[in-house]
TORLO-225457 format. One record per residue: x, z, y of N, C-alpha, C, O in turn; residue in one letter. Coordinates in steps of 0.2 Angstrom, whole numbers, plus 5000, padded with zeros to 4 digits. Example, Ala and Ser with C-alpha at 12.3 -4.5 7.8 and 13.67 -1.06 7.14 Angstrom:
BEGIN
506650394972506250394978506650394984507150424983a 506450354989506850364995506450395000506750405006s 
end
This chain:
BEGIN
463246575350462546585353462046535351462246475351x 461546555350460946525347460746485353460646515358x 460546405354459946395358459646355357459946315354x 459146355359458446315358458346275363458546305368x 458146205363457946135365457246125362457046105357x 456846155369456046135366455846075370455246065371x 456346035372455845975372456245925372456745925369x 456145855375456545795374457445815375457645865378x 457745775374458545795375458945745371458945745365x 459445705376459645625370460145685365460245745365x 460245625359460645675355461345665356461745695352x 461645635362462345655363462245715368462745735371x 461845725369461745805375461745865370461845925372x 461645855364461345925359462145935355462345985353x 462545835354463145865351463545875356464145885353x 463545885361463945935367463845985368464346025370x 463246015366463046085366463146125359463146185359x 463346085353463546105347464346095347464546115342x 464746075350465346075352465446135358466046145361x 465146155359465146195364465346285361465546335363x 465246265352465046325349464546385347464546445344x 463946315352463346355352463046315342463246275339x 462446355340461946345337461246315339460646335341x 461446255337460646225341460046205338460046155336x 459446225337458946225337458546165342458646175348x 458346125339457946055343457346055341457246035335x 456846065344456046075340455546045349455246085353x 455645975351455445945355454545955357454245945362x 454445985352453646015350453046055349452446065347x 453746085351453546175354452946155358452846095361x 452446195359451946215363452146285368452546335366x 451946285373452146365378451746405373452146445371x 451346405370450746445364451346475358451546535357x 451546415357452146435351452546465354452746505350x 452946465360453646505360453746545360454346555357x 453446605362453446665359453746695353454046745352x 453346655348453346665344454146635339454346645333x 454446595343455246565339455646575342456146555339x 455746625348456246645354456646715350457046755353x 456446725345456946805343457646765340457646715337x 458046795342458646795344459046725347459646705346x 458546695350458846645357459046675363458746715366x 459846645363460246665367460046625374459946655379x 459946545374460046525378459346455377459546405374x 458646455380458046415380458246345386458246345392x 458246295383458246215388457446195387457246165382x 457146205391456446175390456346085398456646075403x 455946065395455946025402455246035406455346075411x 454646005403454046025404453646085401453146115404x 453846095395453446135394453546215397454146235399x 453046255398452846305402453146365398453146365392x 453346415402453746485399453546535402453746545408x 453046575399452446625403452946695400453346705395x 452746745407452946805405452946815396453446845395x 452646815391452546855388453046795385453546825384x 452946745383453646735380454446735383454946695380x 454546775388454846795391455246875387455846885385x 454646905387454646975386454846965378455147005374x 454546925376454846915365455346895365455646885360x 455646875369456446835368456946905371457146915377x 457146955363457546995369458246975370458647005375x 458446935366459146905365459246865371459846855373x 458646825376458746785379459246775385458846775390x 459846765387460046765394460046715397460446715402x 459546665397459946595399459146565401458746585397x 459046525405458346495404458446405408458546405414x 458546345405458746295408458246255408458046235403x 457846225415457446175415457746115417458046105422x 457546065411458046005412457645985416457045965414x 457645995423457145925428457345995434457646055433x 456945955440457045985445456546025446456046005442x 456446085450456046125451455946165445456146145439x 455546245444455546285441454946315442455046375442x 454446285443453646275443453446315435452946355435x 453746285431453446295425453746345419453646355413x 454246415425454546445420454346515426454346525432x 454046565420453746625424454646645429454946675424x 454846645433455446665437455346735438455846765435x 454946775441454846835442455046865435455646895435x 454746865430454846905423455346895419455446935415x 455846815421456346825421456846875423457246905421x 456646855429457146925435457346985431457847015429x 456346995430456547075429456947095422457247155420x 456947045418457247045413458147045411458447045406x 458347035418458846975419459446925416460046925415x 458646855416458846815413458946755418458446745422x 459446725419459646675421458946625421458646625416x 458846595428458546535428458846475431459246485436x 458846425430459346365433458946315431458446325428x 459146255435458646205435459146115437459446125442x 459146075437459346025438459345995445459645945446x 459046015449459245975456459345885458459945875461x 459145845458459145805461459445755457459745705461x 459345755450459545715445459145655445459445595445x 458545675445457845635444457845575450457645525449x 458145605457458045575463457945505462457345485463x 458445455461458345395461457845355459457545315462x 457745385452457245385447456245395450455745375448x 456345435455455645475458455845395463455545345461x 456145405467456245335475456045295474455645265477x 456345265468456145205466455245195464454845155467x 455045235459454345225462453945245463453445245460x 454245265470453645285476454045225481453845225487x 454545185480454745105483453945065477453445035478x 454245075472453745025468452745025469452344975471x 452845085468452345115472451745065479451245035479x 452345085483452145045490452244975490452044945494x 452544955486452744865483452044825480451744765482x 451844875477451444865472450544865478450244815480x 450444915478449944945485450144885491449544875494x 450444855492450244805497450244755494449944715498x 450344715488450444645486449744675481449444625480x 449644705478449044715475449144695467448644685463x 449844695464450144665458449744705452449644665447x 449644735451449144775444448344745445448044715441x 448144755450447644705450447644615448447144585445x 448144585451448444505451448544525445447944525443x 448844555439449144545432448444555429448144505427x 448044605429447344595427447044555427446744545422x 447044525433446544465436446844415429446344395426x 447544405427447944345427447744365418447444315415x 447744415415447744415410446944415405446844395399x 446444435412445644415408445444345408444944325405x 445944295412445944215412445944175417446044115417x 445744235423445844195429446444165434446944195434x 446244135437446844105442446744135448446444085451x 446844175453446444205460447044205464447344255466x 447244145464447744165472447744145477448344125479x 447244135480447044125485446644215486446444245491x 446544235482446344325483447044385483447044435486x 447444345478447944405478448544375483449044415482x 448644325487448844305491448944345499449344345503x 448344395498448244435503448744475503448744505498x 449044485507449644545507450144545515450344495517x 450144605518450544625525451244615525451644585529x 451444635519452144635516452444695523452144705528x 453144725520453244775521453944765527454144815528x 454144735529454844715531454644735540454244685542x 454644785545454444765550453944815549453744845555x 453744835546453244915545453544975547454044995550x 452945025546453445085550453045125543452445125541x 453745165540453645205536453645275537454045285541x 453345325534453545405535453545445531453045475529x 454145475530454245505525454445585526454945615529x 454045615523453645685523454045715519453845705513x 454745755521455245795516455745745516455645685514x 456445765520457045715519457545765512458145785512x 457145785508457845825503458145765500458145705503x 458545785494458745715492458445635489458745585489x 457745665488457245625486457145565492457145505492x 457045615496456645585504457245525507457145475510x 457645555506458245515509458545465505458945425507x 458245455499458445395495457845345497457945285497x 457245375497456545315499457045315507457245265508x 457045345509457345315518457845245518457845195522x 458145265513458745225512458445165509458645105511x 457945155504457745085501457345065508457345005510x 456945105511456545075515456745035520456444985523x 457345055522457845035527458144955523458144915528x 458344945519458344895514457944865515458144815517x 457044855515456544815516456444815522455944805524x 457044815528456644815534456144865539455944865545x 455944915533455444945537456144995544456744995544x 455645015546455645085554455545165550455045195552x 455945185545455845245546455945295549456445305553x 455345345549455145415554455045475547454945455541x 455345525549455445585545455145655548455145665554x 454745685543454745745545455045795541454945795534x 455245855543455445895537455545965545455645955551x 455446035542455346115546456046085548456146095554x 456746055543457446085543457546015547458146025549x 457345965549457545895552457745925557457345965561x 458345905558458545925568458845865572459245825570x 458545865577458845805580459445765578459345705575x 460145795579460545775577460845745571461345705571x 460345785563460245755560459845695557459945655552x 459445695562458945625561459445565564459545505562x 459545585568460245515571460645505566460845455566x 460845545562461345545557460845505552461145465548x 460445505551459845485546459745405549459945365545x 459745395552459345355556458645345557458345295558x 458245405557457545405554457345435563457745475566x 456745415565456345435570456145495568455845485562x 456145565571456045625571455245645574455045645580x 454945665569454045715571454145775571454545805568x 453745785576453745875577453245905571453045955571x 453145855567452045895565451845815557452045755557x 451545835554451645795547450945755552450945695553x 450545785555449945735561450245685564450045625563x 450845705569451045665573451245605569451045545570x 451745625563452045555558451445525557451345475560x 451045555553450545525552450145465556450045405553x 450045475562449645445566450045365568449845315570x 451145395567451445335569451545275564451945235565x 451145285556451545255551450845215550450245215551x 451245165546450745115541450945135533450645095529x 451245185531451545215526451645275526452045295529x 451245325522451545385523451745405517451145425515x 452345425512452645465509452645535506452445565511x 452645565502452745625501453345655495453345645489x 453745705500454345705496454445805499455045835500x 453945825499453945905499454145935496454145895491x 454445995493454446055489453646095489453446095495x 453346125485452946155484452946235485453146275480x 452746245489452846325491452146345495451846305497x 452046405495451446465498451346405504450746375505x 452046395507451746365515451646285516451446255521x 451846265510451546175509451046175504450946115502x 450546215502449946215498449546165501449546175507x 449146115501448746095505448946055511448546045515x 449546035512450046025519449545975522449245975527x 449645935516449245855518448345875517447945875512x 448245875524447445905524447045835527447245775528x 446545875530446045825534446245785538446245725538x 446445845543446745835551447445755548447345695549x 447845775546448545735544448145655541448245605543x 447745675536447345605534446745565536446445525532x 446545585541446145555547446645535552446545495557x 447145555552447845535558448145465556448545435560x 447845445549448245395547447845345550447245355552x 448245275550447845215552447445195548447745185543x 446845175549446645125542446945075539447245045542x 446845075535447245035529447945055527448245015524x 448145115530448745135529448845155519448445175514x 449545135520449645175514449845225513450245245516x 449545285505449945355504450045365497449545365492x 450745365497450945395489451145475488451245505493x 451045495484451345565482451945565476451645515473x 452345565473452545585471452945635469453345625465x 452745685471452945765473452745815470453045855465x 451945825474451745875469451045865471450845835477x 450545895465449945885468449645915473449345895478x 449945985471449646035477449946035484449946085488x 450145985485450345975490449745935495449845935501x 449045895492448545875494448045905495447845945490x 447545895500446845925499446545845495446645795498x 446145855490446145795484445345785487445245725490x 444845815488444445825493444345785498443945735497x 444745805503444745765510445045695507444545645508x 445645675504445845635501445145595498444945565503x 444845585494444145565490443945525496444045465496x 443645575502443245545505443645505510443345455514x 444445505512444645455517444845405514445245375517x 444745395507445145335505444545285507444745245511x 443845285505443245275506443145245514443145185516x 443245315517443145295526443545245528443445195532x 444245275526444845225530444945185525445445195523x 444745145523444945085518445745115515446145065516x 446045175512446845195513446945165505446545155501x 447445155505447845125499448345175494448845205495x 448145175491448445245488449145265481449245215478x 449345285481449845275474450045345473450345375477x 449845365466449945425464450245435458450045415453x 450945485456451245495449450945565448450945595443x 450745595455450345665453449845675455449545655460x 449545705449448945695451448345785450448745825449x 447845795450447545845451447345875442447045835439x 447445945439447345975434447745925428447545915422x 448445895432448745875425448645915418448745975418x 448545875414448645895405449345945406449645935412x 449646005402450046025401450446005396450946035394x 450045945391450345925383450645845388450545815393x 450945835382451145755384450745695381450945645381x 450145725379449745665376448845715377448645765374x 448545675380447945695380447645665387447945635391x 446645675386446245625388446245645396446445705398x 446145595402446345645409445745605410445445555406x 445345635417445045585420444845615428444645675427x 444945595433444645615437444345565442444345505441x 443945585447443445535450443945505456443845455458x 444645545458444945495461445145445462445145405467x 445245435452445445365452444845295452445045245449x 444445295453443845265455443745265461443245225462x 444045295466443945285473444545215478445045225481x 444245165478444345115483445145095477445245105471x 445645075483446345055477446645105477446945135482x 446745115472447145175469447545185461447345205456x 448145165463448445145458448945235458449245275462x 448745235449449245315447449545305442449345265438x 449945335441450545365432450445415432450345455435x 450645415425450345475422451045535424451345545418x 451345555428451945585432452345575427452345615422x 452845495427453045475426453845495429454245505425x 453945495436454545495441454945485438455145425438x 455245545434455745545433456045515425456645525422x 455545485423455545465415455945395417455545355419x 456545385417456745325416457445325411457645385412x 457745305408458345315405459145345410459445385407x 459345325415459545345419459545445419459745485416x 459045435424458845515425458845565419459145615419x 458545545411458445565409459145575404459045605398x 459945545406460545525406460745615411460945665409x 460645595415460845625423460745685419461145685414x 460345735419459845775417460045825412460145885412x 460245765404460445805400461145825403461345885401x 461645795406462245785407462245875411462545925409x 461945875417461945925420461645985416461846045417x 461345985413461146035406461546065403461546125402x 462146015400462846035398463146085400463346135398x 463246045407463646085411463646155413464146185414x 462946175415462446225416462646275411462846325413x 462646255403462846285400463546305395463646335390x 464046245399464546265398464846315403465246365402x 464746295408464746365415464446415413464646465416x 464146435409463846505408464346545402464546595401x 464546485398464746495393465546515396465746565393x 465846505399466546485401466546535408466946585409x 466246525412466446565418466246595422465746565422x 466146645426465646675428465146675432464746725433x 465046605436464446595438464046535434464346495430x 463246535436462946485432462846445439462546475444x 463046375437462646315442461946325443461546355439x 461546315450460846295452460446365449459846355447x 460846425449460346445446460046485452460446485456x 459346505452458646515456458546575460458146595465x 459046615453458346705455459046755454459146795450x 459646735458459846765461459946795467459746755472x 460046855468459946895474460746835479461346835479x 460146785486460646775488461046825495461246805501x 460946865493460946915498461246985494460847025493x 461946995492461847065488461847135489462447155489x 461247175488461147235491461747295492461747355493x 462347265489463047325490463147305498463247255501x 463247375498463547395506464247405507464447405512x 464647415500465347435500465547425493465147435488x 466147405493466847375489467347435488467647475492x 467247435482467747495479468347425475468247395470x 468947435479469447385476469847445471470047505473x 470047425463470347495460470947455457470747455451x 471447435459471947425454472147455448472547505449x 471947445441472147475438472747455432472947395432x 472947525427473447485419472847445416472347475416x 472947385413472447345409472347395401472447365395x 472147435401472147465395471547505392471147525396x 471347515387470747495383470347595387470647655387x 469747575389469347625392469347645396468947685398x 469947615404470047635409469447625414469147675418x 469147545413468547545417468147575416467747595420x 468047605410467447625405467447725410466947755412x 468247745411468247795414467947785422467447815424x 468247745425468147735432467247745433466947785438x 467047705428466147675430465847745429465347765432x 466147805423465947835423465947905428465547955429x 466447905431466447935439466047895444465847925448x 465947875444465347825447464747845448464447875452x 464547835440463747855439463747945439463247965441x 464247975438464148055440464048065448463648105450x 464248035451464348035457463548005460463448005466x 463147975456462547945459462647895463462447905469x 462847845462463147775465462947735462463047755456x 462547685462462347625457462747565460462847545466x 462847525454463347475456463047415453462847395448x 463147385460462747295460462947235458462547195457x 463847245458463847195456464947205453465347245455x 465247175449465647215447466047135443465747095439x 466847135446467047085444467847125442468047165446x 468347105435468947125435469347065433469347035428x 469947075439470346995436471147035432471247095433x 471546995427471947015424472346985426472346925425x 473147015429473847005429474146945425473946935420x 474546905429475046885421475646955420476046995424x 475546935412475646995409475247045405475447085400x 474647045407474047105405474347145405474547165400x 474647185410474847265412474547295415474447355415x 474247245422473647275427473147215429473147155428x 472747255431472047235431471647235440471747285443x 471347205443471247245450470147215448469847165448x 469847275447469247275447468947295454468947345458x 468647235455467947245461467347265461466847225460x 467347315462466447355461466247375465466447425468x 465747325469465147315473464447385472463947385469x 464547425475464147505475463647465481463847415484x 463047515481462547535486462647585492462347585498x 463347645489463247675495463847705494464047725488x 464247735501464947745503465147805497464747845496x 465647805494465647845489466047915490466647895491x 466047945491466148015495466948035493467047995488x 467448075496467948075495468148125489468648145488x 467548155486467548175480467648155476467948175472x 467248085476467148055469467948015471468348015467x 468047985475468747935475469347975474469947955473x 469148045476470048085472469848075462470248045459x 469148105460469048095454469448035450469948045447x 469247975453469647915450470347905452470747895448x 470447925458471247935456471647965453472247955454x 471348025449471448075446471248055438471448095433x 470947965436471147955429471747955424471847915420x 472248005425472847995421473247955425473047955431x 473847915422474247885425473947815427474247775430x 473247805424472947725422472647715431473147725434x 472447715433472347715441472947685446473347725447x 473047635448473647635453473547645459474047655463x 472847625461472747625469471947625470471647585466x 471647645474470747645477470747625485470947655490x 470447565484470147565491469547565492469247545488x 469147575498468447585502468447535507468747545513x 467947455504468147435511467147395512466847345510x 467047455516466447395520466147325520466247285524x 465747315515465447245516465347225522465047265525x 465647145527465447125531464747125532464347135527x 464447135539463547115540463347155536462747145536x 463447205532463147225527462947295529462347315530x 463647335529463647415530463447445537463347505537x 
end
């Protein structure tokens, strides 16, 4: 199988993937503009950053496989995959430690004021009776906004520095936050209002568009501090401008608003001139570590697709599946027999959702599982038992919850 690595990838990750018996193509330089255009007869696309729009979707007809080395799958058209049906998968929680760290460095850096004192120190001066100034963090109350695995590793450093963490997340349940150790908000306000630190460690979705509005960032205390390292859209940048201003707030940002979608070009926005405000260029997950982790689960992603019948982490599967009934058919393992069965099937107007066959030792017999939409009439199940002597046994058995 052909695949293509359109973007960074160590080169012991590529000869895993070429021991796999795959054909690799490594072109780190792809633009989303070009893909389209080099996707004919790729079996299987690993992109990290770069963008995969419907239409290079639709030129890849070879495509089964779509692997985004990083977390989240923001940057791969999912829909047009679906209808395609190509796998989407994606990395989960590789990057974690690599993000926590700094959004810890982040808020380290934001009260001791260290990029400023290095500049200071580097144009000639000596100011430390100015950059002396610092709260320090030990005894603080922090709040961290999403406990996924991200959230829970800043919980965990912060717990390390002495601070008081408070958590919020829709899925935090009491019981679980005792298990966390973390003080439980009912409302990203509430946290808001109890922290000198406020965190952002969300998923991005319809319903966290904008989470962190006015109301949440007028709740904070003055001089509090707030990192994102999450997503952008997660802020109103807006409100944010003007309360950095009002509240004296201290800021630390790896995302930022109308990021570049290339890996090298000019940015500018007026945030970063608002009060202290230190950003990266959405570095997070760029450390060698992570980018270690990453390729590692990449591999595997596609050695599971390759070997056995589910794929890890993948996205745009129905987790819910629409068959209502199980047709169990014991059959002889012999060349055409399913080919006969499916085709009683389809005469019979049955569409079938989902269909698995395991083989004997021996290969004599076979028992195939075929997942239908709807109870198959006792017409069609004498038909199949009626294939020759190839048939040994049929059953009808009801999906749980289902039928």
């Amino acid at each position: 199988m052909r695949v293509l690595v359109a973007d960074k990838l160590p080169e012991a990750a590529l000869l895993e993937i070429r021991a796999l018996g795959c054909e690799v193509s490594f072109e780190p330089g792809l633009t989303a503009e070009q893909l389209p255009d080099v996707l004919e007869g790729i079996g299987v696309l690993v992109v990290r950053g770069t963008n995969v729009s419907a239409r290079a979707i639709h030129a890849a007809s070879a495509l089964n496989l779509i692997i985004r080395a990083g977390a989240g799958v923001n940057s791969i058209d999912v829909d047009a995959a679906s209808a395609r049906g190509v796998y989407v998968a994606n990395c989960p929680g590789k990057n974690g430690p690599a993000v926590a760290e700094l959004a810890m460095t982040l808020i380290g850096s934001l009260d001791r004021r260290i990029p400023d004192a290095v500049q200071s120190l580097r144009s000639g001066k000596w100011e430390k009776h100015e950059y002396a100034k610092a709260k320090g963090l030990r005894g603080r109350h922090i709040g961290v906004a999403g406990l996924g695995s991200i959230g829970r590793r800043v919980a965990k450093l912060a717990k390390a520095y002495g601070m008081t963490v408070h958590g919020f997340s829709r899925s935090l349940s009491v019981s679980r936050a005792e298990q966390l150790g973390v003080v439980r908000h009912d409302s990203l306000v509430d946290l808001a209002r109890s922290v000198d630190v406020l965190t952002l460690h969300l998923a991005f979705t319809p319903r966290t568009d904008k989470i962190i509005n006015r109301e949440v960032l007028e709740a904070l205390p003055d001089e509090a501090i707030f990192v994102n390292t999450a997503r952008a859209e997660l802020v109103d940048w807006d409100a944010l401008e003007e309360l950095i201003v009002k509240k004296h707030l201290r800021v630390g940002l790896d995302v930022l608003p109308e990021e570049p979608n290339v890996r090298e070009a000019d940015y500018d926005h007026e945030i970063l001139r608002k009060g202290l405000v230190y950003a990266a260029p959405h570095i997070g997950a760029s450390t060698d570590q992570a980018q270690n982790a990453i390729a590692d689960e990449t591999v595997r992603i596609l050695q599971a697709f390759l070997r056995e019948s589910e794929v890890p982490n993948v996205v745009n599967v129905c987790a819910a599946s629409p068959a209502r009934y199980q047709l169990v058919v014991r059959h002889v393992d012999r060349l055409g027999v399913l080919a006969d069965v499916l085709g009683v099937i389809k005469r019979h107007g049955i569409n079938i959702e989902e269909m698995e066959n395991t083989v004997f030792d021996g290969a004599k017999a076979a028992c195939a599982k075929v997942r239908v939409n709807s109870r198959p009439s006792d017409a069609c199940l004498a038909e199949i038992r009626a294939v020759a002597d190839e048939v040994l046994h049929v059953d009808v058995v009801a999906l749980p919850n289902l039928a």
